[in-house]
Backbone bond lengths (Angstrom), bond angles and torsions (degrees), N, CA, C in turn:
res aa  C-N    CA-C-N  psi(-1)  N-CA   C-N-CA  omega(-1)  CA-C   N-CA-C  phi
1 X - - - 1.465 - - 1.525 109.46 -
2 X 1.352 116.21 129.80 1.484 110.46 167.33 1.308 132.68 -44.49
3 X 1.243 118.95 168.07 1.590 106.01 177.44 1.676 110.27 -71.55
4 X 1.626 103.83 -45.96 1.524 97.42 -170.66 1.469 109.38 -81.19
5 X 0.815 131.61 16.84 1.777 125.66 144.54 1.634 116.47 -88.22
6 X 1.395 115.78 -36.91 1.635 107.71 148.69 0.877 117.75 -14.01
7 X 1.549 112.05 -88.85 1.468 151.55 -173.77 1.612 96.77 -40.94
8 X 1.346 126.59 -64.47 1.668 123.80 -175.47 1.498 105.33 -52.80
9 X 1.706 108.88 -48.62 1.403 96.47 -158.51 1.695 115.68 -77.13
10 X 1.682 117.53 -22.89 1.376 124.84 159.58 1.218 123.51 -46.85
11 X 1.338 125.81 -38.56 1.640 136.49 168.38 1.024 108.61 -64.90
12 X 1.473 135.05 -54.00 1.420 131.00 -156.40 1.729 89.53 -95.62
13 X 0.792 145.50 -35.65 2.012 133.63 155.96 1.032 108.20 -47.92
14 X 1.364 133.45 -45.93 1.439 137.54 163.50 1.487 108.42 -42.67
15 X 1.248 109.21 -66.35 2.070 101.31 -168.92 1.206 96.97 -74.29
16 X 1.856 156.01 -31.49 0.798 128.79 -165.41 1.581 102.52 -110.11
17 X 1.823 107.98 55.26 1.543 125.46 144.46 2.200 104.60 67.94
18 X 1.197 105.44 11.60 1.577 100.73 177.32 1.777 110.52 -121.88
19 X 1.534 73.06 83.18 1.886 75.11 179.33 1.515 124.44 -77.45
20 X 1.361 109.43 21.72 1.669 109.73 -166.28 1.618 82.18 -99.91
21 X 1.645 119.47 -45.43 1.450 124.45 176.63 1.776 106.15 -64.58
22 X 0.872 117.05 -62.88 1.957 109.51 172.36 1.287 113.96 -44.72
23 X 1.101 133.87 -55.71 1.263 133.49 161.95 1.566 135.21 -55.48
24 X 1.072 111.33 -17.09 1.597 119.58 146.42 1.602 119.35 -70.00
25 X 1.234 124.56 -44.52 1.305 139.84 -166.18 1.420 95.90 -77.78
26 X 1.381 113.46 -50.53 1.528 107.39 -163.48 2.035 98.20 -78.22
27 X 1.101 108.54 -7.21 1.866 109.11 -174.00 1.902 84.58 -88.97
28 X 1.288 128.06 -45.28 1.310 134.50 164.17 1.449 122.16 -28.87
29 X 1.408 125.32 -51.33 1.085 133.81 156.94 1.307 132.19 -46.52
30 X 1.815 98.39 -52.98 1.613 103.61 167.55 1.610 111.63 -61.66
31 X 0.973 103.72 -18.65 1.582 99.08 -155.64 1.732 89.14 -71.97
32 X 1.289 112.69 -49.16 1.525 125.72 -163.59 1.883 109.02 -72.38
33 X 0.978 100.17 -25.33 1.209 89.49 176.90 1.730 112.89 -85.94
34 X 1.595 103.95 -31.79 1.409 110.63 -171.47 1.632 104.15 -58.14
35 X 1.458 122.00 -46.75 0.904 136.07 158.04 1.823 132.85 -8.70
36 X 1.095 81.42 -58.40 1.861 125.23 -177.94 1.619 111.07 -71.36
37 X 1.254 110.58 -47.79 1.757 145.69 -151.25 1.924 90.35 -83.25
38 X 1.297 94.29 -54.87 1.428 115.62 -152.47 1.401 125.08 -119.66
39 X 1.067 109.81 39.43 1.516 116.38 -157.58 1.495 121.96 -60.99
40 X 1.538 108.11 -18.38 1.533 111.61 173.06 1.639 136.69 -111.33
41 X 1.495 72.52 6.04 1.991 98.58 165.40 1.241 111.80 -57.49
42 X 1.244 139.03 134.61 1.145 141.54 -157.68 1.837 102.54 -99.22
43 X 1.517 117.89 110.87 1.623 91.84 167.19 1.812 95.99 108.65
44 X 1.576 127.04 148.78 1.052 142.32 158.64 1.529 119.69 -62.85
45 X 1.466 106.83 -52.44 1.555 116.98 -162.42 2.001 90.85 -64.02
46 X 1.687 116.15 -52.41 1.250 125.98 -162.23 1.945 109.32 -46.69
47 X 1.694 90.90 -38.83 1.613 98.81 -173.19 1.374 117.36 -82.82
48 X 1.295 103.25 -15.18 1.586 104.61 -154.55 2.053 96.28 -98.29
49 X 1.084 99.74 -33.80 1.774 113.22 158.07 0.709 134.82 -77.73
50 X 1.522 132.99 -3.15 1.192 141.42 178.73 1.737 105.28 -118.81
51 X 1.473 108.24 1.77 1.421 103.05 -175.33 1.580 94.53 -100.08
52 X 1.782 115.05 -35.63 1.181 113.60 -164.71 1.981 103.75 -80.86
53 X 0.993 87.33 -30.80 1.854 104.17 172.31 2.236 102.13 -49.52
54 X 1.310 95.25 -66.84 1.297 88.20 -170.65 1.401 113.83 -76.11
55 X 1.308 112.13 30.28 1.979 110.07 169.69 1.235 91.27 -152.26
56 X 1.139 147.39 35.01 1.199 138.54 122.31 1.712 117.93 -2.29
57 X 1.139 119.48 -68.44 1.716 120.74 168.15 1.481 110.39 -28.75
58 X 1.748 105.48 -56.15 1.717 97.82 179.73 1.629 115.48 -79.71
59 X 1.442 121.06 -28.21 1.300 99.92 -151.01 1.704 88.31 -96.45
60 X 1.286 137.56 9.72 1.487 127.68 176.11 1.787 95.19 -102.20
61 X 0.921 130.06 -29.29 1.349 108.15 -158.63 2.140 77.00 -88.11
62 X 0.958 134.55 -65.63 1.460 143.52 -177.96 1.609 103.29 -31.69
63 X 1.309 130.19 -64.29 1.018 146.16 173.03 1.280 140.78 -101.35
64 X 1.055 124.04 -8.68 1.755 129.96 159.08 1.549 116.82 -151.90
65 X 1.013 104.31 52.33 1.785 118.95 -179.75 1.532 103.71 -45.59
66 X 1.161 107.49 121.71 1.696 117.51 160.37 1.063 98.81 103.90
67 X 1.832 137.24 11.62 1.094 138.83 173.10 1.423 106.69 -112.77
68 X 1.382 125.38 130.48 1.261 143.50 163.24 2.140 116.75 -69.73
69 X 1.052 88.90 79.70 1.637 105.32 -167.29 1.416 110.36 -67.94
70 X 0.995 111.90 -11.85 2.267 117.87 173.57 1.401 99.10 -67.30
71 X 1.690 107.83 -69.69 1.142 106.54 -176.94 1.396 131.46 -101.52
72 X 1.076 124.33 41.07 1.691 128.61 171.73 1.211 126.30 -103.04
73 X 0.864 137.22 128.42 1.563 128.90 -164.87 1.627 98.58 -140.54
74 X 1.174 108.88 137.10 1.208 117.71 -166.46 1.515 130.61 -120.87
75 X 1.889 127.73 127.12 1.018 112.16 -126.53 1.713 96.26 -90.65
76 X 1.404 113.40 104.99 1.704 113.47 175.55 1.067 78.61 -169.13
77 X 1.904 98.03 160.86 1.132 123.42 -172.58 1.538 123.11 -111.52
78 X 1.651 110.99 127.83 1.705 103.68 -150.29 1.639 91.08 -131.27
79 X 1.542 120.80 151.56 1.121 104.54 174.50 1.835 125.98 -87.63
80 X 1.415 124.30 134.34 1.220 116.38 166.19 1.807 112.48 87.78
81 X 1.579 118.49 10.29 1.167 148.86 159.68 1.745 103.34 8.69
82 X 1.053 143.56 107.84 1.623 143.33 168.80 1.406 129.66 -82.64
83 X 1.240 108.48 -26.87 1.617 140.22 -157.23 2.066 81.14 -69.73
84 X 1.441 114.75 145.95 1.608 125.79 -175.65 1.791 90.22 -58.32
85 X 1.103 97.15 152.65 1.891 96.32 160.80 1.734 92.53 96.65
86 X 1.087 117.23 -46.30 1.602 98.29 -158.03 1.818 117.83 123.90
87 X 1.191 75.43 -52.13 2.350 81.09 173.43 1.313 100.58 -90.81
88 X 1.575 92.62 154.47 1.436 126.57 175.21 1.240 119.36 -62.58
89 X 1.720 132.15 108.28 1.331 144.85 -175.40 2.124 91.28 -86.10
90 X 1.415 104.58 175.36 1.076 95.52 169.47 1.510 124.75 -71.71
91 X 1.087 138.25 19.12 1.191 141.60 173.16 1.484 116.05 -93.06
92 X 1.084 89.94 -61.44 2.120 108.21 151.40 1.766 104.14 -31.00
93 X 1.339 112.69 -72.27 1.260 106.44 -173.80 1.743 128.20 -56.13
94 X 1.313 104.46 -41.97 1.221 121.31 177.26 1.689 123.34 -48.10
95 X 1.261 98.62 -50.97 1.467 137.64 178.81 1.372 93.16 -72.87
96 X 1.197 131.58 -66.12 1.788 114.87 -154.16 1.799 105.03 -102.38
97 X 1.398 110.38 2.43 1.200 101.42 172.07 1.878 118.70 -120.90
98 X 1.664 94.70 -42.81 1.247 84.91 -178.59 1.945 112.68 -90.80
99 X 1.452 106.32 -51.82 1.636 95.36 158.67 1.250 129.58 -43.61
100 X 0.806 126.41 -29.79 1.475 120.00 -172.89 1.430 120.47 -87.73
101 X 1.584 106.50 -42.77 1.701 113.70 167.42 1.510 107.34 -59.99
102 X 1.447 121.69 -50.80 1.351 104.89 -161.74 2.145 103.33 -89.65
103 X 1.143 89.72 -1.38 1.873 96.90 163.80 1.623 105.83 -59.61
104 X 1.305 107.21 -49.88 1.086 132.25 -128.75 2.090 92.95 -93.18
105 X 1.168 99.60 -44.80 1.568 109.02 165.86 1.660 85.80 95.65
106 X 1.551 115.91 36.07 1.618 123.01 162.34 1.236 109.63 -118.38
107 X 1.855 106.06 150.24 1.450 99.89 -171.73 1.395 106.88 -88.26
108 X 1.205 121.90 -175.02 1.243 124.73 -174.28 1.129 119.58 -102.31
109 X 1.933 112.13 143.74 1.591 123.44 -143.29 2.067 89.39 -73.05
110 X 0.991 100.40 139.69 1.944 124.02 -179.71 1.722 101.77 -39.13
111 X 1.385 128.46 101.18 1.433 132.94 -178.26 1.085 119.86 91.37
112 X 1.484 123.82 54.04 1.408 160.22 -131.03 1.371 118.11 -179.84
113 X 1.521 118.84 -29.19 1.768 135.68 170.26 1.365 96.85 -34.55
114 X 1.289 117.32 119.18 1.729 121.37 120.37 1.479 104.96 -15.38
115 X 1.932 122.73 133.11 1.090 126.41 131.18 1.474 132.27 -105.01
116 X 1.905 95.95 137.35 1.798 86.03 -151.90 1.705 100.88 -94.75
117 X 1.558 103.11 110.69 1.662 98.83 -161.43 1.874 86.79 -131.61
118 X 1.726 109.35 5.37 1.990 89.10 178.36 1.421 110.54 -80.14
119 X 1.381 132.17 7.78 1.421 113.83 -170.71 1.646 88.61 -122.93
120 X 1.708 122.72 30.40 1.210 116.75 147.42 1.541 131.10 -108.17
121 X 1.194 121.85 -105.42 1.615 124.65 -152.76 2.035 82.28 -91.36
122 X 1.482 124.12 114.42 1.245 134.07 158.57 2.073 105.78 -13.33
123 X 1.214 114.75 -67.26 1.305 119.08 -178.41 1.546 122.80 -90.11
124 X 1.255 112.06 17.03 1.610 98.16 -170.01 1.535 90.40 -132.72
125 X 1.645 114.46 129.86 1.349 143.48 -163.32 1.656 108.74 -125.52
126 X 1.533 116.30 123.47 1.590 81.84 -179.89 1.824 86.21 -133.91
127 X 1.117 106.22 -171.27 1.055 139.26 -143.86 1.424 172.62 -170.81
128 X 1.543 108.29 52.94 1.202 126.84 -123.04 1.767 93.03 -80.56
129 X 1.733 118.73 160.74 1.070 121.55 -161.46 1.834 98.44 -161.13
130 X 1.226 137.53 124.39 1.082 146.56 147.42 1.580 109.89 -153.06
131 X 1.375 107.26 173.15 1.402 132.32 -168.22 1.242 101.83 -23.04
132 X 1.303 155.55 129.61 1.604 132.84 149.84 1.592 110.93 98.12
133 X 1.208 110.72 -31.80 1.418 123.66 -162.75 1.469 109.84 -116.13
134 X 1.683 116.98 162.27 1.030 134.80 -174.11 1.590 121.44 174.54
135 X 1.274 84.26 98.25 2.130 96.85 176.95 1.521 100.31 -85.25
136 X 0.917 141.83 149.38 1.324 160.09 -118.76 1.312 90.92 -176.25
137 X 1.787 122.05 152.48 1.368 141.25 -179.06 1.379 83.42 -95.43
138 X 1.944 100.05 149.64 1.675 89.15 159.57 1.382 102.78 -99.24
139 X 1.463 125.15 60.43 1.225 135.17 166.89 1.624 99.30 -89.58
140 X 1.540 108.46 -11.79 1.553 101.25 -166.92 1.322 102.81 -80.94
141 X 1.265 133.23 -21.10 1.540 154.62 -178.76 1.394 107.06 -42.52
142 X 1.589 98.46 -39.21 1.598 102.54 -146.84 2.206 91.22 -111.94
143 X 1.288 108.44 -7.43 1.540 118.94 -173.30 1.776 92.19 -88.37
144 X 1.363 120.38 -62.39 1.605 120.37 -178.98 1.288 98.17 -57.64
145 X 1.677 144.82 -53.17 1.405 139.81 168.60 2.058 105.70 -28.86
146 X 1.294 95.69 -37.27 1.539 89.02 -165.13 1.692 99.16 -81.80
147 X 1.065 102.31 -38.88 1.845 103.54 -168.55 1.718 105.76 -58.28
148 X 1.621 112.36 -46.54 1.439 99.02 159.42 1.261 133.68 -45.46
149 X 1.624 104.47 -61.49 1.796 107.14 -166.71 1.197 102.75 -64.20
150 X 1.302 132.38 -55.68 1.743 119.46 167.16 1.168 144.42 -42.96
151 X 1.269 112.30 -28.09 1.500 133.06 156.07 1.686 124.74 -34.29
152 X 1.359 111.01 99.25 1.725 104.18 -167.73 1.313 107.10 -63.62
153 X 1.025 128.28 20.58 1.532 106.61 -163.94 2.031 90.52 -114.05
154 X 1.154 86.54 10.71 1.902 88.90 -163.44 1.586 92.80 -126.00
155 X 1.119 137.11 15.34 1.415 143.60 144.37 1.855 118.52 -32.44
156 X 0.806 108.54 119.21 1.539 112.41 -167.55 1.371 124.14 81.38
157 X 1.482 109.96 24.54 1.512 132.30 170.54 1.872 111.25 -85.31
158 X 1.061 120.78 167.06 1.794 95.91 176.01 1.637 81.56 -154.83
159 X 1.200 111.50 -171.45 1.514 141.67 178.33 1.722 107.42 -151.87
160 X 1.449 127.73 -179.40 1.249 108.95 161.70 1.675 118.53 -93.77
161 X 1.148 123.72 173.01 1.302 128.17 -179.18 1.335 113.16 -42.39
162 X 1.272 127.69 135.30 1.142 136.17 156.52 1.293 127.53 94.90
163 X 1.993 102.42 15.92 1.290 115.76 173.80 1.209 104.75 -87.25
164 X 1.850 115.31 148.69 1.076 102.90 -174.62 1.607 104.90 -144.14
165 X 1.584 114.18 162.21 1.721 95.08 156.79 1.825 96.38 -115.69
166 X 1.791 105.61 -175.29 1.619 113.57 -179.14 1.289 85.80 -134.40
167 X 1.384 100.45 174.79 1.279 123.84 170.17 2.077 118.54 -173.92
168 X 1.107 73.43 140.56 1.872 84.73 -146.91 1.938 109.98 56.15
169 X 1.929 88.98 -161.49 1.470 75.20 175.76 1.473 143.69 -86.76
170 X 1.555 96.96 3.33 1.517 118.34 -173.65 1.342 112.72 -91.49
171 X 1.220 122.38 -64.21 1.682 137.73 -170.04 1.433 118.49 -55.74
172 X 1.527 111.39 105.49 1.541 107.59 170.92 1.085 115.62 -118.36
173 X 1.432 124.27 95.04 1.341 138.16 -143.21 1.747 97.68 -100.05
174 X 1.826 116.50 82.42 1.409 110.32 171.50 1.599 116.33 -56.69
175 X 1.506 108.36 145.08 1.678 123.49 -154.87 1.627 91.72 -76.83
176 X 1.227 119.35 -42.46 1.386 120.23 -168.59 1.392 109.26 -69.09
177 X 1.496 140.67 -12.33 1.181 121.28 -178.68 1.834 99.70 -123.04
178 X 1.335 116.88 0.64 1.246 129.83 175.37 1.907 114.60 -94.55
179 X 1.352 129.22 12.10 1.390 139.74 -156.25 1.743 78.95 -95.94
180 X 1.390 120.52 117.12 1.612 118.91 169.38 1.264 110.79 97.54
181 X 1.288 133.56 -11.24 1.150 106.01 177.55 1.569 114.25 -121.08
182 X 1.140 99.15 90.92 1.378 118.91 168.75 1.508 127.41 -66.73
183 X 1.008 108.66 -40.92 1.903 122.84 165.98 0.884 113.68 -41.16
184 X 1.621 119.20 -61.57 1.321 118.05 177.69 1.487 130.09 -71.72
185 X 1.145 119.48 -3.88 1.670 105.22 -176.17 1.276 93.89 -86.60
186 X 1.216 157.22 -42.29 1.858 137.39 170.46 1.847 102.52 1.01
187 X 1.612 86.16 -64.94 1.951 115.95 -173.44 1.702 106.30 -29.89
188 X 1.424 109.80 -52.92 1.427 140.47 -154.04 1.894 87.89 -74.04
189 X 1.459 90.78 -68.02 1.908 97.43 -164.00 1.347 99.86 -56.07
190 X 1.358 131.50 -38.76 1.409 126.23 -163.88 1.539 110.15 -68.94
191 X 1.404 120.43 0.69 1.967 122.71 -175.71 1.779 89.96 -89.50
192 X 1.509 128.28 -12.10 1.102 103.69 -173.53 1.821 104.98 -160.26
193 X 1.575 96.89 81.31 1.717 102.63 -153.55 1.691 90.25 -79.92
194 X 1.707 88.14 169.02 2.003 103.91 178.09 1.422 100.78 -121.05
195 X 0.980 137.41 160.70 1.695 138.73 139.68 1.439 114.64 -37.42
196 X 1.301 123.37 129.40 1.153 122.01 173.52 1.244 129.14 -86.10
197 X 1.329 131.86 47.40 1.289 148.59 178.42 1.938 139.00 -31.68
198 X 1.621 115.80 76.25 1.548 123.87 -168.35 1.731 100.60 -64.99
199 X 1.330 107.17 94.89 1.175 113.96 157.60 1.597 127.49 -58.77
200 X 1.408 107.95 117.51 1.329 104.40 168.59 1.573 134.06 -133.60
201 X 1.219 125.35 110.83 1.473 143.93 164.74 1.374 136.88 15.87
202 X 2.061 87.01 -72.86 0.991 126.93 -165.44 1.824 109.39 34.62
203 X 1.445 116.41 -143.36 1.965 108.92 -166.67 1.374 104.99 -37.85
204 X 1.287 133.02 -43.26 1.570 139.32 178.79 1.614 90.71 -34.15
205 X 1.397 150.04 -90.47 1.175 153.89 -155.62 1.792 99.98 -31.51
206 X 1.418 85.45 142.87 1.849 84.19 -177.33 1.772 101.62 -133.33
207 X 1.418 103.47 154.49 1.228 116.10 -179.64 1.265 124.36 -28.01
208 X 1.455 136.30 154.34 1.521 129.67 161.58 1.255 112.90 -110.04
């Protein structure tokens, strides 16, 4: 499947409230572009973490604003972990929990849910976190949506008219004229910066 039918079909699972289906589609996208990006990376898990690793800039301010995504590592257990150190960064997680279950046509392990908080307050992200566990905004839906369409290597990709992503309360960044340009959204995040916040664990973190 192309990327920009990914991209359509993650949005439209998105408005019609099934983020376990958007969130496959939109990990679909990454997958296809990483693909594209990276062609001699050895392995799914290698490309698909290393695509979300090197846009970090888009997919934290898009999808986990106020989190410092280099260095956070988060305490659950994922298989085959990439992130420096050994523990699972969010890329780790993404990759070994939510790609892979809904790759996989398995549901997802109990405290693992999408929370559906983008069609509330513009700035408020939440985010649940204990031992083992990790609820995720489905703001992340719409942050991997961005790492594709920005992605130059996916230039001459389309959606139909009038798909779009936002960011803060001003920016309505249509997908069709936003496909490649990755450079520029830094430009975009900087009208409405967060604290960059290194979450840490400590005994909470559990084995890999």
């Amino acid at each position: 499947m192309k990327v920009g039918k990914s991209v359509q079909k993650a949005i439209d699972e998105w408005e019609a409230g099934d983020l376990d289906s958007a969130m496959l589609h939109a990990c679909n996208a990454v997958d296809g572009t990483a693909k594209k990006l990276y062609p001699g990376e050895p392995g799914n898990n290698a490309r698909f973490t290393r695509l979300l690793r090197d846009n970090y800039e888009i997919l934290g301010p898009m999808g986990m604003p106020g989190i410092n995504l280099v260095e956070t590592r988060f305490p659950v257990k994922v298989a085959r972990p990439k992130a420096v150190g050994g523990k699972p960064d969010l890329a780790d997680v993404i990759y070994g929990v939510h790609r892979c279950c809904h790759g996989h046509g398995e549901d997802l392990p109990d405290g693992f849910e999408l929370l559906p908080d983008t069609r509330g307050a513009v700035r408020r992200t939440t985010i649940y976190i204990e031992k083992g566990k990790i609820r995720l905004s489905d703001r992340t839906i719409f942050g991997l949506i961005g790492v594709a369409v920005f992605c130059p290597v996916n230039v001459g990709q389309s959606v139909p008219d009038g798909y779009h992503l936002t960011f803060g309360a001003t920016h309505k960044l249509m997908i069709n004229d936003w496909w490649g340009r990755a450079a520029e959204f830094p430009a975009i995040a900087a009208t409405d910066p967060v604290p960059s916040v290194t979450l840490d664990f400590g005994e909470r973190m559990v084995d890999v």
